[in-house]
C-alpha positions in Angstrom: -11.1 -10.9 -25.8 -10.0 -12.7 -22.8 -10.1 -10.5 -19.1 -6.1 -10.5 -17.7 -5.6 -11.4 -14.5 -2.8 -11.5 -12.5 -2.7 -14.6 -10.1 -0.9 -14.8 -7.1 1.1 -17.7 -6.2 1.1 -16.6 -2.5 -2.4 -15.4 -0.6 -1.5 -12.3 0.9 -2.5 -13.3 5.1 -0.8 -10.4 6.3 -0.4 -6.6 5.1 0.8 -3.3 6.2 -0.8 -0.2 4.7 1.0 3.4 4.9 -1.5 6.1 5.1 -1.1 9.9 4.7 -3.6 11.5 6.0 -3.4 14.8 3.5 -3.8 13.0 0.2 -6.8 11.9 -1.6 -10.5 12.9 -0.5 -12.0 13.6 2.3 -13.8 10.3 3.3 -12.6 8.4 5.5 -10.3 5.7 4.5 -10.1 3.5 7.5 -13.7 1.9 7.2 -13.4 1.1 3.8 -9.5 -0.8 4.8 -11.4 -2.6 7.8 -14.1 -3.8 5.3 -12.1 -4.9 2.4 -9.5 -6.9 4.7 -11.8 -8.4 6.6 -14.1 -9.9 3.6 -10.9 -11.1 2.3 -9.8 -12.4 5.8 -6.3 -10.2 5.7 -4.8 -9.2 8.9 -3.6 -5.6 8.6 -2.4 -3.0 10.6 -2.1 0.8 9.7 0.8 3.5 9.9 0.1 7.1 9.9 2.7 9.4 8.2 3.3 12.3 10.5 6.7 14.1 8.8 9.0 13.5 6.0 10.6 9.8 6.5 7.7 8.2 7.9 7.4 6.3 5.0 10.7 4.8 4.7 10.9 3.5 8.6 7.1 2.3 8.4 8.3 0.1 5.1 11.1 -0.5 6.7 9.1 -2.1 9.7 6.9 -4.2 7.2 10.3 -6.1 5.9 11.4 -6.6 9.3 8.0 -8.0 10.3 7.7 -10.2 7.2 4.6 -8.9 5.8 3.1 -10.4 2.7 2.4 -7.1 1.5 2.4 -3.5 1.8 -0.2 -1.0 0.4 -0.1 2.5 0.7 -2.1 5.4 0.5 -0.8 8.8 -0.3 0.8 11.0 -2.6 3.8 10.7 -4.5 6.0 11.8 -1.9 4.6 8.9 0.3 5.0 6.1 -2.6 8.6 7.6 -3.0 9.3 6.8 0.7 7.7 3.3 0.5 9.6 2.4 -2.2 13.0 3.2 -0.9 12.1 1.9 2.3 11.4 -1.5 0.6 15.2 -1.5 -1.9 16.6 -5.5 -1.4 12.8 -6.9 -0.3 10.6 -9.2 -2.0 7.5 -7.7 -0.2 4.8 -7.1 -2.7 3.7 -3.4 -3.2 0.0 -1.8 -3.5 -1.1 2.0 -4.4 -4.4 3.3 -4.1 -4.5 5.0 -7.4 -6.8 7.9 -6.3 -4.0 10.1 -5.0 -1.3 8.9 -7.2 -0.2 11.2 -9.9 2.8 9.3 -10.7 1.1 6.0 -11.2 -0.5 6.5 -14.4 2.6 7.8 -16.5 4.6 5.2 -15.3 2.3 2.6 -15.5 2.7 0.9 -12.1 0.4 -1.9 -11.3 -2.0 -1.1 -8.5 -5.0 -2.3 -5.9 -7.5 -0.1 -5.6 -8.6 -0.1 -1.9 
């Protein structure tokens, strides 16, 4: 059987990634994000959720700044946010699946970081 792949029609240059710092394990995310964007030569900048509604105002700020993409890394609570921060965009979305309950029931398609 043939592997799928998904192909892009548009590199993804630029990215924003939402990070929660209380989900997933303890090692340290940000090294592994620096690697993996700068093999693939992606220019990305980070947003720490701090309280409730981070998420929304940080995806908020990636449509405004006319990311290719955003990824996040978090919980359920934090993919909530992201996704209603992103309603009426065309900005493709990324979940580290690690910390993601709600990704496997529902099948959402994911990057692992």
């Amino acid at each position: 059987m043939a592997e799928k792949r998904i192909v892009m029609e548009k590199k993804i240059k630029n990215i924003y990634i939402i990070i929660n710092p209380a989900a997933g394990e303890e090692e340290a995310v940000l090294p592994i994000i620096n690697t993996s964007m700068k093999e693939a030569g992606i220019a990305w900048e980070a947003f720490i959720t701090h309280e409730a509604g981070d998420g929304i105002k940080f995806a908020q700020a990636a449509v405004k700044a006319g990311v290719d993409a955003l990824a996040v890394y978090g919980g359920d609570g934090t993919l909530i946010e992201a996704i209603s921060g992103l309603i009426g965009s065309e900005i493709l979305w990324l979940f580290c699946p690690e910390v993601l309950q709600m990704s496997r029931p529902l099948n959402l398609a994911y990057l692992k970081i």
